[in-house]
C-alpha positions in Angstrom: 40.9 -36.2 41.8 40.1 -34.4 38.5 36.6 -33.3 37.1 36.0 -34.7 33.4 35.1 -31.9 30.9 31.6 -34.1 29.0 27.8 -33.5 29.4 27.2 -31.1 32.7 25.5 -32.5 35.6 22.0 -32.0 34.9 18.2 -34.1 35.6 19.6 -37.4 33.4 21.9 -37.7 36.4 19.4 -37.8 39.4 16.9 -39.4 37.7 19.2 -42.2 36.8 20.4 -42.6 40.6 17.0 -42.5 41.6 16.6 -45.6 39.5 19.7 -47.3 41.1 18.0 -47.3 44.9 14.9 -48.2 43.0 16.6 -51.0 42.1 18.5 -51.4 45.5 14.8 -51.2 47.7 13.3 -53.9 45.3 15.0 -56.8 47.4 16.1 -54.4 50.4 13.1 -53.1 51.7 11.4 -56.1 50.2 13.4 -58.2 52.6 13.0 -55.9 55.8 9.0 -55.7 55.0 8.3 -59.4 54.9 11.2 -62.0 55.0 10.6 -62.1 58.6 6.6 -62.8 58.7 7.5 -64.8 55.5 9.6 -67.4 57.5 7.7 -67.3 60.5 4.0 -67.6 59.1 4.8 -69.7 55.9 8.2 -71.6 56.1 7.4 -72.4 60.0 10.9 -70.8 61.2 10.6 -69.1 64.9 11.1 -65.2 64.9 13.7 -65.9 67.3 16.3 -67.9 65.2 15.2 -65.5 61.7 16.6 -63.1 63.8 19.4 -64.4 64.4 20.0 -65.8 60.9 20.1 -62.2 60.2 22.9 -61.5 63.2 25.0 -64.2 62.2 25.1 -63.1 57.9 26.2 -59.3 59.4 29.7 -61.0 60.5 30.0 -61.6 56.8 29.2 -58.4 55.9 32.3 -57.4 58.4 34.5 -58.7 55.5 32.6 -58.4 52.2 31.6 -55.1 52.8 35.2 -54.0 53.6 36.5 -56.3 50.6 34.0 -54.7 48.2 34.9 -51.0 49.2 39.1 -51.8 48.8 38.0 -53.3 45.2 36.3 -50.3 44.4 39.1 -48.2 45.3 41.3 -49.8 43.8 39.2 -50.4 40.1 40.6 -48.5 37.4 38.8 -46.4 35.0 37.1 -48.2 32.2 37.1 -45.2 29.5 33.9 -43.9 28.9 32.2 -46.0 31.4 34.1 -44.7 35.1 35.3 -46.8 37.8 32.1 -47.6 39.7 29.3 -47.9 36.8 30.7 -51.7 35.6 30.3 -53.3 38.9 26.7 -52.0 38.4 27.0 -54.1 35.3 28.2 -57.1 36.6 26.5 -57.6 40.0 22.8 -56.7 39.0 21.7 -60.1 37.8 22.8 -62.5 40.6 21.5 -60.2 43.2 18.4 -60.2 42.1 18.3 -63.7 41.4 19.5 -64.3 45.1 16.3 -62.6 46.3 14.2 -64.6 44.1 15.5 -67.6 45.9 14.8 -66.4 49.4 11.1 -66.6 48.9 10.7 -70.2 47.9 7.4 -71.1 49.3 7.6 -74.5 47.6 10.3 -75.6 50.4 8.1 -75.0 53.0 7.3 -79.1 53.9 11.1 -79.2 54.2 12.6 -80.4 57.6 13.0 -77.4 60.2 16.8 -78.0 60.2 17.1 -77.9 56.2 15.0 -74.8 55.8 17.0 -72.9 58.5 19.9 -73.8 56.4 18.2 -72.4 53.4 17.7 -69.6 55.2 21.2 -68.6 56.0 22.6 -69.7 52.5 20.1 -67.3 50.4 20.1 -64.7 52.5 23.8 -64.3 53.1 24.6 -64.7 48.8 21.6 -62.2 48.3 22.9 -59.6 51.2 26.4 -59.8 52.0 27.8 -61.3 48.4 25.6 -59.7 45.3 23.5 -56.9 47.3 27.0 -55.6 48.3 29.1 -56.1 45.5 26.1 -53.7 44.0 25.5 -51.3 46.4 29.3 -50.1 47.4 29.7 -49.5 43.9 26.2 -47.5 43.6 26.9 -45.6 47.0 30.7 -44.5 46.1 29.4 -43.4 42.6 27.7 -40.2 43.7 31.2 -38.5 44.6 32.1 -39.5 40.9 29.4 -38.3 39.4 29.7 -34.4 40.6 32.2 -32.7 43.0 29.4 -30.4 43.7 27.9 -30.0 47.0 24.2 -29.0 46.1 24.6 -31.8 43.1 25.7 -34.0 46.0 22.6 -33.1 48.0 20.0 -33.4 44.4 21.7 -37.2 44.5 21.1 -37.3 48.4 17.4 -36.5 47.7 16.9 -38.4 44.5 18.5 -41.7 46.0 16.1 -41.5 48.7 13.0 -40.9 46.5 13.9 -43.6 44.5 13.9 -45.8 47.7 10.7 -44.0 48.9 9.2 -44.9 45.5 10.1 -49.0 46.1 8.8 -49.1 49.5 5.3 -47.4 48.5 4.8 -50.2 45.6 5.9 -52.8 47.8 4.1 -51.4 50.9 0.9 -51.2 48.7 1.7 -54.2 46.8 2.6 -57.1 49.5 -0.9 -56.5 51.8 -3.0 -56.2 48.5 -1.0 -59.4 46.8 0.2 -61.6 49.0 -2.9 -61.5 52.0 -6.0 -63.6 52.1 -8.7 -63.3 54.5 -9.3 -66.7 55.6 -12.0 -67.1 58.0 -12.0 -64.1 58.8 -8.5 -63.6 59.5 -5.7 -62.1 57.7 -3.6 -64.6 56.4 0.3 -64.4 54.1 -0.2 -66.8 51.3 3.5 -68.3 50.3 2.9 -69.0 46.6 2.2 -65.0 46.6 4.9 -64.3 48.1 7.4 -66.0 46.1 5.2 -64.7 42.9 5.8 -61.2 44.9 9.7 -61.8 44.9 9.6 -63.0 41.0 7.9 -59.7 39.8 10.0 -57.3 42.5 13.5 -59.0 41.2 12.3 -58.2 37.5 11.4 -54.4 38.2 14.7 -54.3 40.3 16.8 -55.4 37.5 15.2 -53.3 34.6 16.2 -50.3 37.4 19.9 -51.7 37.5 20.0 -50.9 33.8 18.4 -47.5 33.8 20.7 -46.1 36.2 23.7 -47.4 34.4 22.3 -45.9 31.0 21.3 -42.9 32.9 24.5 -41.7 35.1 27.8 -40.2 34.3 31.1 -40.3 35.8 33.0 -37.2 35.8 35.3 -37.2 39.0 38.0 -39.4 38.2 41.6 -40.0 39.7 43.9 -37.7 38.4 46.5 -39.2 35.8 49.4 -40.5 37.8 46.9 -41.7 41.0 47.2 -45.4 41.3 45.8 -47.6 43.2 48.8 -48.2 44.7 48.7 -45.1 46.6 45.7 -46.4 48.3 46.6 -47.4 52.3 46.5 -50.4 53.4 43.5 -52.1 55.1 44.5 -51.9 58.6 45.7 -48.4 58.3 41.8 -47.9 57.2 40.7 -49.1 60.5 42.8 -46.9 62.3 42.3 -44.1 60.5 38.3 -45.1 60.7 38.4 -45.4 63.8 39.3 -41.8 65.1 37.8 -40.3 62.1 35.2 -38.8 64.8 32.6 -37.6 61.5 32.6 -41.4 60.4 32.3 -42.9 63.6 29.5 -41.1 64.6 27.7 -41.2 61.0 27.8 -45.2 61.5 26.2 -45.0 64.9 23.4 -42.8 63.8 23.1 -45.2 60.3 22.2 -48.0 63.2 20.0 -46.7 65.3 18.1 -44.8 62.3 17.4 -48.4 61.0 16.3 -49.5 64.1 13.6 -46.8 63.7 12.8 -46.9 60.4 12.5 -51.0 59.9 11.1 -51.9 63.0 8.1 -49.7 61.7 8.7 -51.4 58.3 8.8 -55.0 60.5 6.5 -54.1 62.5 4.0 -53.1 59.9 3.2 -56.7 58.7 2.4 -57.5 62.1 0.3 -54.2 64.3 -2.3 -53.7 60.7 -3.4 -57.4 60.5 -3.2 -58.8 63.7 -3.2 -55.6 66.1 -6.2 -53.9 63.7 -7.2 -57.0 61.4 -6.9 -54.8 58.6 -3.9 -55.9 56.2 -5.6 -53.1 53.9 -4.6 -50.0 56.3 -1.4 -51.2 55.9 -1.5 -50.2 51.8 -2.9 -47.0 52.3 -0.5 -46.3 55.4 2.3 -46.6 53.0 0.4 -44.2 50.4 0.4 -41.6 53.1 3.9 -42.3 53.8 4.5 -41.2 50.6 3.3 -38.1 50.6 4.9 -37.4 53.9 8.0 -38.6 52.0 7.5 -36.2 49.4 7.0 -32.9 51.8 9.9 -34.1 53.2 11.9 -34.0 49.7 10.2 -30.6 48.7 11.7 -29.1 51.9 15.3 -30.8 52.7 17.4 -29.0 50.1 16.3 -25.4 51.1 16.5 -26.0 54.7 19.7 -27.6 54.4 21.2 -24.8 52.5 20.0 -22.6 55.2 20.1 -24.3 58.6 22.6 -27.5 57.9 22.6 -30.8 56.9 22.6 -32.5 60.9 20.8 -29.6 62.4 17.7 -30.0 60.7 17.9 -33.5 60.9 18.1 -33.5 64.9 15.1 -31.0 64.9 13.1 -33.8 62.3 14.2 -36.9 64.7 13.6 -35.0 68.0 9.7 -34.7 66.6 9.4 -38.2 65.4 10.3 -38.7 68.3 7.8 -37.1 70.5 5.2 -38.6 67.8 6.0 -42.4 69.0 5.8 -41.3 72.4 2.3 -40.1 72.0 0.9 -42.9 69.5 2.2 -45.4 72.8 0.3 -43.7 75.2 -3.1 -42.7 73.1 -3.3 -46.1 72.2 -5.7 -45.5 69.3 -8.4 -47.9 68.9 -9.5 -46.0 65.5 -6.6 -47.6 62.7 -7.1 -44.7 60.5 -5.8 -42.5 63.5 -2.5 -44.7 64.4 -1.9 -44.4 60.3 -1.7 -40.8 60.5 0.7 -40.6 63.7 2.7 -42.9 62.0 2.4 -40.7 58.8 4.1 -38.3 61.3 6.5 -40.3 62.1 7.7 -40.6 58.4 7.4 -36.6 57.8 10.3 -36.6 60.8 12.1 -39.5 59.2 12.2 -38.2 55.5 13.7 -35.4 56.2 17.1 -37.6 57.7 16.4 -39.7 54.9 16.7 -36.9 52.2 19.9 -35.5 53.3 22.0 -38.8 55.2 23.9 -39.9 51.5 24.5 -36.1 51.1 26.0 -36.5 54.6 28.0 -39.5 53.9 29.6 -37.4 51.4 30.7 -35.0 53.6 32.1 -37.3 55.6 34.0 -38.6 52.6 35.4 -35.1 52.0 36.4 -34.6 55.9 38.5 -38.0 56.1 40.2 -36.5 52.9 41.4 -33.9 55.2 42.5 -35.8 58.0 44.3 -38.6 55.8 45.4 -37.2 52.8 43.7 -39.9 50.7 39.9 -39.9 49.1 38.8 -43.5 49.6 35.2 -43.3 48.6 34.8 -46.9 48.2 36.1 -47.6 51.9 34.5 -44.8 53.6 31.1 -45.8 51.8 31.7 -49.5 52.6 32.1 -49.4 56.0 28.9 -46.9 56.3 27.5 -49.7 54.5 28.2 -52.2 56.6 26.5 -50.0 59.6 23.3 -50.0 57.6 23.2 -53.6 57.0 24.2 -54.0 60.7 21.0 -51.5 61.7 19.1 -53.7 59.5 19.9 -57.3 61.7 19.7 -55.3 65.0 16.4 -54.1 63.7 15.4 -57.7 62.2 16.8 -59.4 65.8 14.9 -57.1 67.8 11.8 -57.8 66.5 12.2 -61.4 66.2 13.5 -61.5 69.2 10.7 -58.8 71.1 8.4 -61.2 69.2 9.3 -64.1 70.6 9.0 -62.8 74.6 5.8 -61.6 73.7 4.8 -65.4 72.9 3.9 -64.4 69.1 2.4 -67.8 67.8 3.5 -67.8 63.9 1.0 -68.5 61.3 -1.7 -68.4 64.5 -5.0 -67.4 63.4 -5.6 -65.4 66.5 -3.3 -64.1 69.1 -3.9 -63.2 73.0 -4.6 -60.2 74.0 -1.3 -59.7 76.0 0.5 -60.5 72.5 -1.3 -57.5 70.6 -0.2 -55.4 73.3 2.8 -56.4 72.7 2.7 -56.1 69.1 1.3 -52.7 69.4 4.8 -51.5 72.4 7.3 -52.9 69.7 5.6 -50.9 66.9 5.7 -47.4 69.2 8.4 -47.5 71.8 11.1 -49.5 69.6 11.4 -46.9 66.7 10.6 -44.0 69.4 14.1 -45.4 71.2 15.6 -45.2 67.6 14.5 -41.9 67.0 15.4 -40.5 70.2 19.1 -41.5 69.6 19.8 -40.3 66.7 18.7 -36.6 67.6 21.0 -37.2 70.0 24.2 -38.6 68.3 23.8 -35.9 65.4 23.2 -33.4 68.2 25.8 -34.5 70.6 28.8 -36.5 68.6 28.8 -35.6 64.7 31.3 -33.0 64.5 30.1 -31.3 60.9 27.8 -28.7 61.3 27.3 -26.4 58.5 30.4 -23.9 58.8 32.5 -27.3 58.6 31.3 -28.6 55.4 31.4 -25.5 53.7 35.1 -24.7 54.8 36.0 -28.5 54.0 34.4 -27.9 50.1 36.2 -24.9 50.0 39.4 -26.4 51.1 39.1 -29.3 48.5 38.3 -26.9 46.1 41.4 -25.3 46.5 43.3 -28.4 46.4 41.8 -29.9 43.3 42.3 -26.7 41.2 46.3 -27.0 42.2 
């Protein structure tokens, strides 16, 4: 790989990557924060079989997420544009189109069959065919943009603030827009819902074209480096496979989902039926966002000092601790189980702030061991872990749900099923948490003296 001489790496860059989660979290964190209450209270759909609807599209994304990362890898340069940017492009208008289409309140009279089938169509175009052929592209593109480990970690920190940024206006947005007290009761309206998807699609694809605008490539294969020279698939699988970095980077991407959209899940479920206050639930997400934002104000300089993965077990080990203790307090007060959970994100944002920087890493140490950069690859199949995160997170809840005897679109639930709303929403994401402390502490291999002597190394190489 070569670095491009053109405009330095400078705010235009992160602020334009920023845009492209922006876009990303419009129908991502969209989908994790209501698709399931969406079929469940609206369409009529158990919890149970959106679950596993969700399970069954991650097989897809086995193959498309894979497919998508060989394509990028193998893409040539379009001059003046880069390799990655034009799938940007291409890809931005039927994914969000796809998510528009999930949300179709209209079909709700539909028989049970047909609207499962609906279902699994939408969801797997919207997330394992557009969302995908989008976000491999995106993800790969930050190792193009600067070969530059502190740029890398700005993008790191960027990229998540531009997530953080979608999931506070749809976390304010969804409770204050698409809930109705009826009877007393808080109640998800369908037409609002799908009027919700309309306008998030929109913002999502204005953010597609900022980040395009907005971010440069300058770390291009060198003249001579075909694609032809990239290894085959199943040598990519072996090589993943004992690529001990990568391996363990994809097991704490799943159980870091787990954590982080079960409390996202869970959120449309503990505030209006658990407290009967669907308005907590927007000003919960306004204090996750300034936990979010400490959290970004702090990642960078205790990264540079402490590491990457060691500050990120210290942050998981405390959110940790924090689930532990919202479970057993119980709190009656909502305003007091918002602020634990504002905790909880403090611990989370700092993981959050520094995992794409670590992905990067990990693209720089399988360098090493195989003697070929395939950013596209490596980022696809740490893709593919998110997304698989995402349906273990999705079944678990559905599925948790269902034991618990949650009664969709029920105007009132037992007593025994808030409690078990209320354990799903605290132990769940404490599990996740727990974990990944423990896989960065106990299985990722790159600890701070290892990425620096791997930059340096590739450095060296590079300049040759």
């Amino acid at each position: 790989m070569a670095e491009q001489t053109m405009r330095p790496f400078g705010v235009r860059d992160k602020l334009g990557y920023l845009f492209g989660d922006f876009g990303n979290d419009f129908t991502f964190i969209f989908s994790t924060t209501i698709l399931m209450k969406f079929y469940t209270d609206v369409m009529g759909i158990s919890a149970g079989v959106v679950g596993a609807v969700m399970m069954i599209a991650r097989f897809a994304d086995a193959f498309t997420d894979v497919t998508m990362g060989r394509i990028c890898d193998r893409s040539r340069v379009v001059d003046g544009v880069g390799k990655f940017k034009p799938w940007i492009k291409r890809m931005c208008g039927p994914v969000v189109l796809a998510s528009f289409l999930m949300y179709q309140s209209a079909l709700a009279g539909l028989p049970y069959g047909v609207k499962v089938g609906y279902l699994l169509v939408t969801y797997i175009l919207w997330g394992s065919v557009f969302y995908t052929a989008v976000n491999i592209p995106y993800g790969s593109m930050a190792s193009a943009i600067s070969a530059e480990p502190g740029d890398r970690q700005s993008l790191s920190t960027f990229r998540s603030m531009g997530g953080m940024f979608a999931g506070v206006i749809i976390g304010v947005g969804i409770p204050l827009i698409a809930f109705q007290k009826v009877d007393g009761v808080e109640t998800l309206i369908g037409s609002r819902v799908t009027l919700a998807a309309g306008l998030f699609s929109v913002l999502a694809l204005i953010c597609y074209g900022l980040c395009y605008a907005l971010t440069t490539e300058r770390v291009v294969p060198e003249e001579g480096e075909t694609p032809r020279k990239q290894t085959s698939v199943g040598k990519m699988l072996v090589d993943a496979a004992r690529n001990r970095a990568l391996i363990s980077i994809i097991a704490a991407s799943i159980v870091m989902l787990l954590a982080q959209l079960t409390m996202q899940n869970m959120a449309g479920y503990v505030y209006p039926d658990y407290y009967n206050n669907a308005t907590a639930q927007s000003v919960s997400t306004l204090m996750m966002l300034v936990a979010m934002l400490v959290s970004a104000a702090f990642a960078k300089p205790l990264a540079a000092r402490f590491g990457k993965a060691e500050i990120s077990v210290a942050a998981n080990a405390f959110a940790f601790a924090v689930c532990l203790l919202t479970f057993f307090l119980k709190p009656q007060n909502v305003w007091v189980f918002a602020g634990l959970q504002t905790l909880n994100w403090l611990g989370l944002g700092i993981f959050s702030m520094v995992s794409w920087a670590l992905v990067t890493d990990v693209i720089d140490y399988s360098e090493i061991q195989n003697g070929v950069r395939e950013d596209g690859s490596v980022y696809a199949l740490y893709s593919f872990a998110r997304k698989l995160g995402q349906a273990v997170s999705a079944g678990v809840t559905g599925w948790l749900l269902t034991m618990i005897g949650y009664v969709p679109g029920s105007a009132a639930q037992t007593s025994e099923v808030l409690g078990g709303i209320f354990a799903i929403a605290t132990l769940v994401p404490g599990v996740g948490f727990g974990l990944l402390a423990a896989v960065l502490w106990l299985w990722y291999p790159l600890r701070k003296r290892h990425v620096d002597e791997n930059v340096e190394l590739l450095r060296k190489k590079h300049k040759k």
